[in-house]
N, C-alpha and C positions, 0 to 999 in steps of 0.2 A: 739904729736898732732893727727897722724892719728890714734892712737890707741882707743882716746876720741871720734875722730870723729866715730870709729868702734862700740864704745860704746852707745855712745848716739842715733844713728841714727834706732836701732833697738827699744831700747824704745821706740823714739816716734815714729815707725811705730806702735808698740802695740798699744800705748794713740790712734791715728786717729785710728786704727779698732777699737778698744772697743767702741771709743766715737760715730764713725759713727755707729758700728751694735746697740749701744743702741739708739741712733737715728730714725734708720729704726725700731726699735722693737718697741716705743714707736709710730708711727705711722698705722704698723699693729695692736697693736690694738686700735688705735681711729677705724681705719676703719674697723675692726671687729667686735667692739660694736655697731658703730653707724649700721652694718648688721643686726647687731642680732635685735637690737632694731628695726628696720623696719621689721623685718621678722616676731618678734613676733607680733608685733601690728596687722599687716594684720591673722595673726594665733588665734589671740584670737577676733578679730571681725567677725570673723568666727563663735565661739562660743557662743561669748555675744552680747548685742545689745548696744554696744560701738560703737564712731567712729575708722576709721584705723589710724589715730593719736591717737591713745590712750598709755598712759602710762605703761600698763601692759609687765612684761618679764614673761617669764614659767622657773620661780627660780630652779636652782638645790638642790637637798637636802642641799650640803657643803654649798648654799649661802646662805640655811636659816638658820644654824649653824653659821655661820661669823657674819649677819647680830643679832643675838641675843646673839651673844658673845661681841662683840662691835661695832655693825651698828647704826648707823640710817635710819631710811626710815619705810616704810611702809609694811606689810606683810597682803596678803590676801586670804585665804584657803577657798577654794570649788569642785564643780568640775560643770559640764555644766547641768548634769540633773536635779541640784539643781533649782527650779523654785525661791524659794528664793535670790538665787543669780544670777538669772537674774532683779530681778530685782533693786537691791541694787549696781555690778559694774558699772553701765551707771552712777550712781549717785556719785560712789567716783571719777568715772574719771574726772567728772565734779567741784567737791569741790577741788579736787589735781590741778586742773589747776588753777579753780580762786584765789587757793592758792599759786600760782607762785612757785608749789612744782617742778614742771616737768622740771622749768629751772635750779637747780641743777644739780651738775655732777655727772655720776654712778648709782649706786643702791640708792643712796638718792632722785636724780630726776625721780625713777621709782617706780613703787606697784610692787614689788617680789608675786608674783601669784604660787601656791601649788596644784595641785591636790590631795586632802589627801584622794581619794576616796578607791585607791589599799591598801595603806600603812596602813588604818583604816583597811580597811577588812579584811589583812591578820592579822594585827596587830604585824607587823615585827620591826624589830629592831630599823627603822628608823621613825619608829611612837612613838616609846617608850621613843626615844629621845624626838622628839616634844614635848609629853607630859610631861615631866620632865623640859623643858622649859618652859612650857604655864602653868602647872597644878594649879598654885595659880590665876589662870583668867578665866580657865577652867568650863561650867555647869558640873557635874555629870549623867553619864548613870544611868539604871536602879538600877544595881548594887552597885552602889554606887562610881564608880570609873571615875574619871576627864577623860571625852572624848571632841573629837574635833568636835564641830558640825560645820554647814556651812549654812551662809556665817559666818566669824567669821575675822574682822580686827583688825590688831594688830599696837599698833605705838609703834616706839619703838629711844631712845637715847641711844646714843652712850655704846649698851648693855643691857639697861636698858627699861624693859616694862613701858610704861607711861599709857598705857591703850588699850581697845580695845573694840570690839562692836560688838555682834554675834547677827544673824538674822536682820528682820527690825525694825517693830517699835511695841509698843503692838497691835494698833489697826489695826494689819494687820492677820485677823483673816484666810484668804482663801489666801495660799502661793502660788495658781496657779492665781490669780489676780493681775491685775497691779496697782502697788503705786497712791493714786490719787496726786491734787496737796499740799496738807495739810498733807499729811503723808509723798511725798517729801520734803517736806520745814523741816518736825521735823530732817528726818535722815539727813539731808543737815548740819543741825545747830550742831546735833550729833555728824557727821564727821571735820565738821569745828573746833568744839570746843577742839576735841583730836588730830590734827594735828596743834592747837595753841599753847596747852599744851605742842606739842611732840618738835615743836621749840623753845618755849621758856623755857625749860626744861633747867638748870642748873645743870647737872648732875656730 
């Protein structure tokens, strides 16, 4: 009997530490994300003329890799000096909420945000990727080869591009001017309509 009792009792001291450290693991990080996710928000209304509730993380290359391998959510590449893309993110944060996207959990209830401005310029390895993911959605540079222009939103199921939307709208002919309310309401309907698609996408 004591020998059982020798036996067993170390086991389940195993089962309670695994079970508690994965307990405490899984609460670092609720509370590391829910960090991040304040942090960025206040970091990127910094940039854009978003509120600091806003939806936007500043994506690592690997989660825009994950997210277009098998994510869903939303992907938004630019970078700040884009005038175009100031004035198009105040407007998806806007359509992502009244789309009750932002109450999802993880990278689904957030717009993964890219600066594709270095990784263009140098045209580095991790560009080359993107562009091998995106190139059938992709305009053409001069040259004739799929570049990533900006703002440029991507929705995307579970891996799978449902569609996306670079720049604003045609009739926005001067990209240092602000959207008026009739050229908000087209890209509003834009955004709505491929984040309807991207939910109810069957994929």
């Amino acid at each position: 009997m004591k020998k059982i009792l020798l036996l067993i009792l170390p086991i389940a001291l195993i089962i309670c530490i695994s079970s508690c450290g994965k307990t405490d693991a899984s609460e670092d990080i609720s509370e590391d994300w829910a960090t991040r996710c304040e942090s960025d928000a206040r970091r990127f209304a910094e940039l854009y003329n978003v509120s600091e509730q806003n939806p936007y993380i500043f994506a690592t290359f690997e989660e825009l890799v994950t997210q277009l391998e098998l994510g869903t959510g939303v992907i938004a590449f630019g970078f700040p000096d884009c005038p175009r893309c100031q004035n198009v993110f105040p407007v998806l944060e806007r359509v992502f909420k009244e789309s009750k996207m932002d109450q999802h959990a993880g990278y689904r209830g957030k717009i993964l945000y890219y600066d594709i401005f270095d990784d263009r310029d140098a045209n580095n390895e991790r560009y080359q990727i993107l562009v091998g993911f995106l190139k059938d959605f992709l305009n053409a540079d001069d040259s004739g080869n799929p570049r990533i222009f900006v703002p440029d939103i991507f929705f995307v199921n579970t891996g799978t591009i449902i569609g996306n939307h670079m720049d604003t709208v045609p009739s926005m002919t001067d990209p240092f001017a602000s959207l008026n309310d009739e050229q908000t309401m087209e890209l509003t309907g834009i955004y709505m309509d491929l984040l309807l698609e991207m939910e109810n996408c069957d994929c």
